[in-house]
N, C-alpha and C positions, 0 to 999 in steps of 0.2 A: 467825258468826265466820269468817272466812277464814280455809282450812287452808293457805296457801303463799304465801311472797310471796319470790321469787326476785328477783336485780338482777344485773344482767348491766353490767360496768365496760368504759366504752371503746370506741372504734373498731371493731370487731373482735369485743368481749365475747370475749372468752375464758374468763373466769369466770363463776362465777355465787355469788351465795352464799344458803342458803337460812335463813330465821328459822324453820320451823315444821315440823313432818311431813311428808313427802313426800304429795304428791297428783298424778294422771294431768290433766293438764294437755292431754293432747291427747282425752278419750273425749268426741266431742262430745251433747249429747242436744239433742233437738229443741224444743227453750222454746231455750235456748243458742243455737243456729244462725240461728234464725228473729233474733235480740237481735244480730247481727255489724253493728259500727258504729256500734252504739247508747251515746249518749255515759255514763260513769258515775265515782263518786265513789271515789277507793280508799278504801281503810278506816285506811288511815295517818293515816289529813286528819282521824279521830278525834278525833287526840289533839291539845290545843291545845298542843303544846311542838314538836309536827312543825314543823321548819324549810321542807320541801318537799322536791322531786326535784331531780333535780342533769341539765341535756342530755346528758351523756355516759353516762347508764346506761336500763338498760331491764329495767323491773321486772313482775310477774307478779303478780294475784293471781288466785287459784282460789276454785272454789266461791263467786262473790260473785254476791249477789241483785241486784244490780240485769241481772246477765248472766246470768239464768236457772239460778244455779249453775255457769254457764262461769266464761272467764277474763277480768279489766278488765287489758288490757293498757296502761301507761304508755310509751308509746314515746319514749324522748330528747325529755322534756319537762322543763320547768323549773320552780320554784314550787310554787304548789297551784293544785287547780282551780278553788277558790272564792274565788281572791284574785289577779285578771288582773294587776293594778298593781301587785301587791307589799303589802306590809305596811312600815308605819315607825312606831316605838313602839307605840302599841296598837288600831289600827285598819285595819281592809284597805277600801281601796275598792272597789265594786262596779261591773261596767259602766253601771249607771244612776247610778252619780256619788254613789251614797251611801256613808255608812261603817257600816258594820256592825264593831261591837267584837267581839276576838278575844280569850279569855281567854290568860294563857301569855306573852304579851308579846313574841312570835319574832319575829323579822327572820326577811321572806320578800322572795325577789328576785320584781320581776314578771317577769311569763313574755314569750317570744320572739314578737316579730310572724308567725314564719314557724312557730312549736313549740304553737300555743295548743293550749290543751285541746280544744278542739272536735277538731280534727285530727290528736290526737298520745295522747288516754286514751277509750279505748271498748271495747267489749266486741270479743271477739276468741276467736280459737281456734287450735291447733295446725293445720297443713295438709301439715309434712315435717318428718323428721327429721335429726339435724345432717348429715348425709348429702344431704340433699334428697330422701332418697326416703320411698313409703309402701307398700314392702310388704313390711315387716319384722312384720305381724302387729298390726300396735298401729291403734289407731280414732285417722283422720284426717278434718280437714272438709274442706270447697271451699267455696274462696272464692267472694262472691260478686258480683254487678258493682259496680262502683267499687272493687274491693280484689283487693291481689295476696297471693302467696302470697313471703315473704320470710324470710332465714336471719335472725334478730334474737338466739339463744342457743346458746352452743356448749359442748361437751359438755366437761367436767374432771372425767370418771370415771362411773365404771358406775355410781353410785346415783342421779345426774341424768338418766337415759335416758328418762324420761318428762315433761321438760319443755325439756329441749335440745332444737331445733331450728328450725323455720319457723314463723312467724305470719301470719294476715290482717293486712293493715295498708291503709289505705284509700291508693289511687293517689294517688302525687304526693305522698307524707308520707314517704319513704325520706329518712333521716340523711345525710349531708352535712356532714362534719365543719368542714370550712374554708371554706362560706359558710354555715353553718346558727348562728342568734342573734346577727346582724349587727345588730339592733335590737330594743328593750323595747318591751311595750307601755306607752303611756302616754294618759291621756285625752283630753287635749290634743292631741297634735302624731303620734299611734301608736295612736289606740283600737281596743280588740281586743273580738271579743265574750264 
C-alpha cells in the first residue's frame, strides 16, 4: 500500500495536497536509487473508476514497490499508464492495437505525444529542498546520468517539509506549459509506445 500520494496543481505547484500519512519522500535507500527511471504503475490506476492524471499536476507516491519502496513520480502527465489512446465506453486500446476491457467504464483521455508515460511516470527521488538546497540535515539523492535534479513541489507549510521540493526527472521531460500536449496520442496518425 502506498503511504503518500501528494499532487502538486499548476505551473508553479504551489500546493500540494496530501490523501494519506505523511511519509519522508526524500530518505533515499539503495534498491531505490539503483530503480531512478525505471518506468512504474501508480497505485491509483487500481481502481477501475480512476479517470487518470490531469498535465497540469504532479503527483507523488511513496513507498511503492515497483521503486524499491522509493517514490513513482507522475510528472505532468496525462491519462493512465496503461491506456496510451484513451479509453471510450468500455475498452482501452493497447499499443499493440488490442483492447483490453476495463471494468468501471471511465472516460480516459489519451495521453500527450510529448507527456507519455514512458517519459513522464518512473521511479524517482528527492535531490533538493524547495529551497534547492541539501543541507538542511534531511537525506538527499543524486541524480543520475540522463536526469536532472528539478524544483517540481513547493512548500504550503511546515508539515510538508519532507516532500516539498526537487525531484530527478529524466532530461528533456521538464513541463512547458504553452507547448506541452500540442497532440494525443493516437494509433494511426500519433502512435505512442
Amino acid at each position: 500500500m502506498v503511504a503518500l500520494l501528494a499532487t502538486c496543481w499548476g505551473l508553479g505547484c504551489g500546493g500540494i495536497a496530501t490523501e494519506s500519512g505523511a511519509a519522508d519522500a526524500s530518505a533515499p535507500q539503495s534498491r531505490a536509487s539503483d530503480l531512478l527511471g525505471r518506468a512504474c504503475t501508480p497505485e491509483r490506476e487500481n481502481d477501475p473508476s480512476f479517470v487518470g492524471f490531469h498535465e497540469d499536476e504532479v503527483s507523488l507516491e511513496t513507498r511503492h514497490p515497483e521503486c524499491g519502496d522509493g517514490v513513482c513520480l507522475i510528472n505532468h502527465f496525462r491519462g493512465r499508464t496503461t491506456c496510451p489512446y484513451g479509453l471510450a465506453k468500455t475498452r482501452c486500446e493497447t499499443p499493440d492495437g488490442a483492447f483490453a476491457w476495463t471494468p468501471g467504464n471511465p472516460l480516459v483521455t489519451a495521453q500527450c505525444t510529448d507527456r507519455t508515460a514512458e517519459r513522464t511516470v518512473f521511479c524517482s527521488c528527492r535531490c533538493a529542498n524547495a529551497l534547492g538546497r541539501t543541507d538542511d540535515g534531511a537525506s538527499y539523492c543524486t541524480c543520475g546520468t540522463g536526469m536532472t535534479c528539478t524544483q517540481l513541489v513547493t512548500s504550503i507549510g511546515a508539515g510538508d517539509d519532507d516532500i516539498a521540493g526537487a525531484y530527478c526527472i529524466k532530461a528533456g521531460t521538464a513541463y512547458e506549459r504553452n507547448s506541452a500536449c500540442t497532440e494525443v496520442c493516437d494509433p494511426t496518425r500519433a502512435p505512442c509506445p
